[in-house]
C-alpha positions, 0 to 999 in steps of 0.5 A, spaced: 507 856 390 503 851 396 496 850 397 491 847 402 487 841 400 480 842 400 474 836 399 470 838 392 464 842 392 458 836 390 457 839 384 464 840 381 467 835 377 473 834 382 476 834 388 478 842 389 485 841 392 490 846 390 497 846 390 503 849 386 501 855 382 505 856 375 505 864 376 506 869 380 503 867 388 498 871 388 496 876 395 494 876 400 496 869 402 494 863 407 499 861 411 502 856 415 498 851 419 499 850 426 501 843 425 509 841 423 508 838 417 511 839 410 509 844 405 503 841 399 508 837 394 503 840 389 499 834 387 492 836 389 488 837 382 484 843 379 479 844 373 479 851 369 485 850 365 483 843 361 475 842 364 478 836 366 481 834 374 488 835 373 495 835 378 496 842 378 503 841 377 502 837 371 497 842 369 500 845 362 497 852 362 499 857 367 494 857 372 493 861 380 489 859 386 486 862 391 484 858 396 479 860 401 484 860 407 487 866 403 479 869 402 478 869 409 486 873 411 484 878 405 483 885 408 478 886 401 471 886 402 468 885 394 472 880 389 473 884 385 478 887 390 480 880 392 482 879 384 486 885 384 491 883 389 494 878 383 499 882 379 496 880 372 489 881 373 486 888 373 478 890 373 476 897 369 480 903 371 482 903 379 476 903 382 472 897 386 465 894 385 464 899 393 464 905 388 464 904 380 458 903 376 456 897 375 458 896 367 465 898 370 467 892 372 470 889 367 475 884 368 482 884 364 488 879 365 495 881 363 493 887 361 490 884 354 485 891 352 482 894 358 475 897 359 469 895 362 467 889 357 470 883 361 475 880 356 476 874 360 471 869 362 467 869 370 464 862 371 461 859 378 462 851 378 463 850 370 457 856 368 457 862 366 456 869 371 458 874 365 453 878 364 449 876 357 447 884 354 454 887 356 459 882 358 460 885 365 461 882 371 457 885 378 462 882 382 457 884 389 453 878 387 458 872 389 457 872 395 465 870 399 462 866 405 460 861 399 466 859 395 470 855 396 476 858 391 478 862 385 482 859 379 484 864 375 489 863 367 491 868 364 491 866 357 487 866 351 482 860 354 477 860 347 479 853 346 475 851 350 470 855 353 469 859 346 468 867 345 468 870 352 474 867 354 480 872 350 483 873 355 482 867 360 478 864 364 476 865 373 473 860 375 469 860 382 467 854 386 463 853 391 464 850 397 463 843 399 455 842 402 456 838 410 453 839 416 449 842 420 453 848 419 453 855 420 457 861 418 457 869 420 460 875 418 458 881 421 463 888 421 462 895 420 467 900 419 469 908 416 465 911 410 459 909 414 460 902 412 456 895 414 457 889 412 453 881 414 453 875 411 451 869 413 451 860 410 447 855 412 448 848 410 445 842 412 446 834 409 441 828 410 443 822 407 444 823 400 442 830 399 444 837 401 442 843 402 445 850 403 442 858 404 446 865 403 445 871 404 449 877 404 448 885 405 453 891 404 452 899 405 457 904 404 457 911 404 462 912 399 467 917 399 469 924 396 470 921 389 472 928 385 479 930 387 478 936 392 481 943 387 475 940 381 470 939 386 464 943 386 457 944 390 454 938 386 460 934 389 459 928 394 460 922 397 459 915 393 454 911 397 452 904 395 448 898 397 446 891 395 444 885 398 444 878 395 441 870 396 442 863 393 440 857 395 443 851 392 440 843 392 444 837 391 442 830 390 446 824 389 441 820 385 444 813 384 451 811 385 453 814 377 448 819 378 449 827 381 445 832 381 444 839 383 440 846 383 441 853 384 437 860 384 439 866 386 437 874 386 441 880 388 439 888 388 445 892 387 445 902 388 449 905 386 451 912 387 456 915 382 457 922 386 453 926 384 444 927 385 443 924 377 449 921 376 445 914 380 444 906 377 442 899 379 442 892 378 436 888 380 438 881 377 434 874 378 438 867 375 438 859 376 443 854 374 442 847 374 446 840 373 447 833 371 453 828 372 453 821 370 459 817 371 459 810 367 463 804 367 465 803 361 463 810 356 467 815 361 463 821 364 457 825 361 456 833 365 449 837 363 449 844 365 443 849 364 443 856 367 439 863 365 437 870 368 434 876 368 436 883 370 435 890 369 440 895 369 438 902 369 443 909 370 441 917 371 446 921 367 448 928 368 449 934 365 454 938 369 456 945 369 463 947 369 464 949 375 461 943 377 456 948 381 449 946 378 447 939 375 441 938 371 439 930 369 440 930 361 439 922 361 436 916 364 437 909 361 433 902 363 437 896 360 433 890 361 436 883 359 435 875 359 439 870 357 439 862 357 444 857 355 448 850 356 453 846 356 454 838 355 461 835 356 464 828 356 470 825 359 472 819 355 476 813 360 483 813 360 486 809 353 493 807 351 497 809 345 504 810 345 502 813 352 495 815 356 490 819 352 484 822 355 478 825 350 473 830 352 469 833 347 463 839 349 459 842 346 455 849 348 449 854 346 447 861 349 442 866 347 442 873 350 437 878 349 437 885 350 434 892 350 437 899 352 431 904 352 434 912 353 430 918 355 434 924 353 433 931 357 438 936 352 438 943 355 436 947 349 430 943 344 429 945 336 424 941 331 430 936 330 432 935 338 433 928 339 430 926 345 428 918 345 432 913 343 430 905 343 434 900 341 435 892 342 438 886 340 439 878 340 445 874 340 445 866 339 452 862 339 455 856 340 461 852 340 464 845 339 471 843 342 474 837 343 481 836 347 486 830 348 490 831 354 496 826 352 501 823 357 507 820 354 511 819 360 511 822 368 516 827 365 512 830 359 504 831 358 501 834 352 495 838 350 492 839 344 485 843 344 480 844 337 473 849 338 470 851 332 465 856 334 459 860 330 454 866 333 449 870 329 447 877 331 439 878 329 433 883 331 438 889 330 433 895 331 434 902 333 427 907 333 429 915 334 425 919 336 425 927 335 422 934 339 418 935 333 414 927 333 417 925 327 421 918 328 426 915 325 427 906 325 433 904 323 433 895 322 440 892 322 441 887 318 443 880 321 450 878 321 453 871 322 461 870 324 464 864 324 471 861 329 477 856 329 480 857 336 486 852 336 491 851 342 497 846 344 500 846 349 506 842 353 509 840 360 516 838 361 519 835 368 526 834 367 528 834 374 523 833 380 524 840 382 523 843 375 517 844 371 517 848 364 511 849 360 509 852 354 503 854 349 500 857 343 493 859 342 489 863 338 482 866 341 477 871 340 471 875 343 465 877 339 462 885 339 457 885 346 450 887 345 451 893 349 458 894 344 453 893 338 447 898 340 447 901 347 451 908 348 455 911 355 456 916 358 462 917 363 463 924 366 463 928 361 464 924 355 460 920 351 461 914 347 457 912 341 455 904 340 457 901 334 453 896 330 458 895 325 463 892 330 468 886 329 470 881 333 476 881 336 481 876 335 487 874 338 495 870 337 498 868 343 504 864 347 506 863 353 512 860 356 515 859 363 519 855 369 518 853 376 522 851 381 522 849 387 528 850 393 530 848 400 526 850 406 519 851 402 522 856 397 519 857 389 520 861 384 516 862 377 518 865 371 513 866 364 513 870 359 508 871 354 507 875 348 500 876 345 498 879 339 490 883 338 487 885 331 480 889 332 481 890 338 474 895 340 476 900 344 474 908 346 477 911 339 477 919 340 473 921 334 475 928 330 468 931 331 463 929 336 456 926 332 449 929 332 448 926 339 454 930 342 459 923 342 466 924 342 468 917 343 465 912 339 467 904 339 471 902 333 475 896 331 482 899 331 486 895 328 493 891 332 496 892 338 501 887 341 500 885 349 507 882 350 511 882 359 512 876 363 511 875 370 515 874 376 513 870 383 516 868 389 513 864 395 518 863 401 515 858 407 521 861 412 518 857 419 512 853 421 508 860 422 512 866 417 510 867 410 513 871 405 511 872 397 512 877 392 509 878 384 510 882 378 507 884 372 510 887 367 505 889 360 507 892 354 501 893 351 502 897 344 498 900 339 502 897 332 496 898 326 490 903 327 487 905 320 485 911 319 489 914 326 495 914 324 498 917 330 495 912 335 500 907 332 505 906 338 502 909 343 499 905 350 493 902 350 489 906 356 487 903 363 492 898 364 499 900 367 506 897 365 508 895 372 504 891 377 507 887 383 506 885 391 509 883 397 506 880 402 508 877 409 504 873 414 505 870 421 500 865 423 499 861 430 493 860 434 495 862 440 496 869 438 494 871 432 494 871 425 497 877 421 498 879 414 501 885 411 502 887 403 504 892 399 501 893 392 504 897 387 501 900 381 505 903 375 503 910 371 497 910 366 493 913 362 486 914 361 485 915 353 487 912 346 491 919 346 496 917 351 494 925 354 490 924 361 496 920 365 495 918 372 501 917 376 502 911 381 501 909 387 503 904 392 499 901 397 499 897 404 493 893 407 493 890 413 489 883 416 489 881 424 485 876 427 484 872 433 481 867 435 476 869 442 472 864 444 468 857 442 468 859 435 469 866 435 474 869 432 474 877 432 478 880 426 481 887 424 482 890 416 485 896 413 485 898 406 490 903 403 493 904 411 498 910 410 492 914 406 495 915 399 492 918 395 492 917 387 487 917 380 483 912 379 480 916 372 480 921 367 474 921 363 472 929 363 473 929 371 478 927 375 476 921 379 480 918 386 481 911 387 479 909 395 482 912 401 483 909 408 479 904 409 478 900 416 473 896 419 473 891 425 468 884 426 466 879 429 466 871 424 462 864 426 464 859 424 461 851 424 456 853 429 452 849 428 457 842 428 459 837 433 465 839 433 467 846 438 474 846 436 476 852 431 477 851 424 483 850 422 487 856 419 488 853 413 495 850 409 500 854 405 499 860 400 500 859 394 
């Protein structure tokens, strides 16, 4: 796939210019610029896949790009919902951050386990934005106005990023600071929704400045399919607003450094009177990065926030008729954490070696304090519940990028991590004023994470890769301690749980054509011991549970992807992706009739069809089609939801000096389909439209309009 060269965010440690993609093109797609120039050659550089500036064609790891011409062609609204355009990503269940709860938002890639822990990792510019109690991703706190793109790879990244990156890492850069500039985003739309956005930026001399801020309402929709539907039934409606500043500074000729902080309010309603959570969360992030003659590139990163989530639940008649609140839950947590990475220069020894070696630190605390509201109470009713936790990790890797010839490229990664659960306690507190405290013993886990990889070019228009990885996850606070409730079903935490670990290939081909054209293929083949998933129990326990977290045993996550991207003139575009998982249940101890089943929340079949016409003096117009294979909800295989195939619609037209109007439609044709199955139905989004108004450059010199950007990628 092509791609548009972009300049690096300052505190970035390269150049974001982005070029070929070895995976399926991922959709909605930027398009053609309006001058006559040849296609990208693929030669522009991204970090995600080594944590070292590379050719993206070089790059021996699947690796895709969303530049942020494709960000502003996207009929999506959250990124959550941008991410889910590429076949091989997925978040939990089929619903968007615009209605789910904020712990449902977990990001899965090729279909690796789903649920609403993240089991790839989320950075912005190198640090880390999962969140430090549950692995969750509040997906409505990346404001788009400020990213300059996405890198995603799918594949088992713990070599070098360690627990949180299983299943692989997405990584969001922020976009280079000039100036004097202003951009703006106003727009509204059905289901009484609202949005605006707005970034100022500004450099003097050395240093740059840059402000943020964002803000979204949305009245939701009937989330209950209308023959379950009952009284208490309603729309979702849901809200949040967001700010972050960013300061940086080049200190000297070597040395550059950069801060940020940033805060973020997130309601949310789930349908129902007492079925309402939220999100307050404050964080901060800051950077060094020296460059010396001689020593090669040393980059220092400190982040750490504080939040609070907390959720009403419901007990509902069933009828769906009557509601009474039975729970409120407060979720406070912090973490702090760093990272210190060093590039060594370029040696010569049979070939050219690059080094890099880091090592990273991170401690998250918790507290999950439950009020319960049971509908009958007996002396031994329980009706409290404390609970809270501390996790600390750490990991070293080092790496060695080895190229023996402009033909082959060699990868070899080494992590050794280690982390430690302590201050395990749960205090219950029962109807007749006995308690019962509970303290969970500490336990320390240790991991090697190794990976290998290679890159062959035999012919300029052919490139294979290939690798090998072994990666892991260890249990989240939540997991360990915290239980949840989704609808009508209550899972049990579990403070016994294991880590995951995970075996994994992968191996692909792309080439390119005549006239723009590109395929890829790669195949892929993963293997999941103890996965923690939502195992149905034969007996529901004391607190009414009938799901509890447990460590399953194996499962076999194997498919390959397809991609093409065809440039067919200067102002049309085609692409098209598929995904196909085979995500199966191979080992499960003590349930036996697990074994072969699917697991839940991922279909077997994803793909995308995408086609763009672009020419500023008319307009600029992107149609796709996602299509979603059949899934089930459950470990039992009994809850299955059919699929669906959905088309969206962006148009924009330039008006007047830097003012461009625009148009998108979600889900056009209207179709209907479920999105869960967790004790009531649920639907995934209806139509969706809403017409704006963009600003761009306001402020500069210049009074051109930006250009549309360069080819998809």
């Amino acid at each position: 796939m092509e791609a548009a060269s972009a300049a690096a965010p300052p505190e970035a440690p390269a150049a974001p210019t982005v070029g070929p993609a070895p995976a399926p093109a991922p959709l909605p797609t930027a398009t053609a610029s309006d001058a006559d120039a040849p296609p990208d050659t693929g030669t522009g550089t991204v970090i995600t896949a080594t944590r070292l500036p590379r050719p993206l064609r070089d790059v021996p790891a699947t690796t895709v790009v969303i530049p942020r011409a494709e960000m502003e062609r996207s009929p999506t609204l959250t990124q959550d919902a941008l991410l889910r355009t590429l076949p091989s990503a997925a978040t939990f269940r089929r619903t968007p951050s615009l209605v789910a709860d904020p712990t449902a938002q977990g990001l899965n890639l090729r279909g690796l386990a789903p649920s609403g822990v993240a089991r790839g990792l989320v950075l912005l510019d190198g640090l880390p934005f999962n969140d430090p109690y549950g692995g969750w991703v509040f997906w409505r706190a990346l404001p788009r106005l400020g990213l300059d793109r996405v890198e995603v790879v799918p594949t088992g990244g713990s070599a070098l990023y360690g627990s949180a990156a299983l299943g692989g890492v997405v990584q969001l850069f922020s976009r280079p600071i000039t100036g004097p500039v202003l951009d703006a985003d106003v727009s509204v739309g059905n289901l009484g929704t609202g949005f605006a956005a707005a970034r100022l930026a500004d450099r003097w001399g050395r240093v740059g400045a840059s402000l943020e801020v964002e803000g979204l309402t949305s009245d939701g929709y009937a989330i209950v399919p209308e023959g379950q539907r009952g009284r208490i039934d309603g729309d979702t409606p849901s809200n949040h607003v967001s700010a972050q500043a960013r300061v940086e500074a080049e200190a000297t000729d070597h040395l550059a450094l950069s801060a940020r902080a940033g805060v973020f309010r997130e309601t949310q309603n789930g349908g129902t009177r007492y079925t309402i959570a939220s999100v307050d969360l404050a964080w901060f992030a800051a950077s060094a990065r020296l460059r010396t003659d001689g020593a090669g590139a040393f980059e220092l990163g400190l982040y750490g926030r504080s939040q609070d989530f907390s959720q009403d639940r419901a007990r509902v008649s069933s009828a769906r008729n009557s509601e009474f609140l039975s729970a409120y839950q407060g979720v406070p947590a912090n973490d702090q954490g760093g990272s210190l990475v060093w590039t060594g220069p370029e040696m010569t020894l049979g070939g050219a070696h690059v080094l890099a070696a880091g090592v990273d630190a991170r401690r998250a605390h918790g507290k999950a304090d439950e009020l319960l509201l049971p509908a009958t109470y007996t002396p031994t009713t329980l009706y409290a519940r404390n609970t809270r936790g501390t996790q600390v990790s750490g990991g070293v890797f080092v790496q060695d990028l080895y190229t023996v010839s402009p033909a082959l490229e060699l990868a070899g990664t080494l992590r050794w991590d280690a982390w430690r659960d302590l201050d395990g306690h749960q205090l219950e507190s029962f109807a007749n004023g006995t308690t019962t405290a509970s303290d969970f013993a500490p336990r320390t886990a240790r991991q090697l994470s190794p990976r290998l990889a290679a890159r062959v070019r035999p012919l300029d228009w052919l490139t294979l890769r290939a690798s090998a990885y072994r990666a892991f996850r260890a249990p989240t606070l939540n997991e360990l301690y915290r239980p949840f409730q989704v609808g009508t079903v209550l899972t049990a935490a579990n403070p016994g749980l294991g880590a995951e670990r995970l075996w994994g290939t992968e191996a692909g081909v792309e080439a390119t054509g005549p006239r723009g054209l590109t395929g890829r293929v790669t195949g892929f083949w993963n293997v999941l011991d103890a996965p923690v998933t939502h195992v149905t129990l034969a007996a529901p326990l004391p607190d009414g549970a009938t799901r509890q977290r447990q460590n399953l045993g194996r499962a076999r996550v194997r498919g390959v992807e397809l991609g093409a991207d065809w440039r067919v003139s200067r102002r049309w575009t085609a692409l098209a992706a598929y995904t196909f998982v085979d995500p199966v249940v191979t080992r499960a101890p003590g349930q036996p009739d697990l074994v072969g089943l699917q697991l839940p929340q991922d279909p077997r079949h994803r793909g995308a069809l995408a086609v763009t016409f672009d020419d500023p003096s008319i307009a600029s117009i992107t149609a796709q089609l996602r299509v979603l294979g059949p899934q089930y909800e459950d470990d039992l295989n009994t809850r299955g939801m059919g699929g669906a195939a959905v088309v969206d619609l962006f148009v924009s037209r330039h008006l007047l000096w830097k003012v461009d109007a625009f148009g998108a439609v979600e889900n056009l044709f209207d179709r209907r389909y479920l999105a869960g199955r967790a004790g009531v139905d649920t639907l995934a989004p209806p139509f969706q439209a809403r017409v704006g108004l963009r600003l761009r450059d306001v402020l500069s010199e210049s009074s051109a309009r930006a250009a549309p950007g360069a080819p998809g990628r």
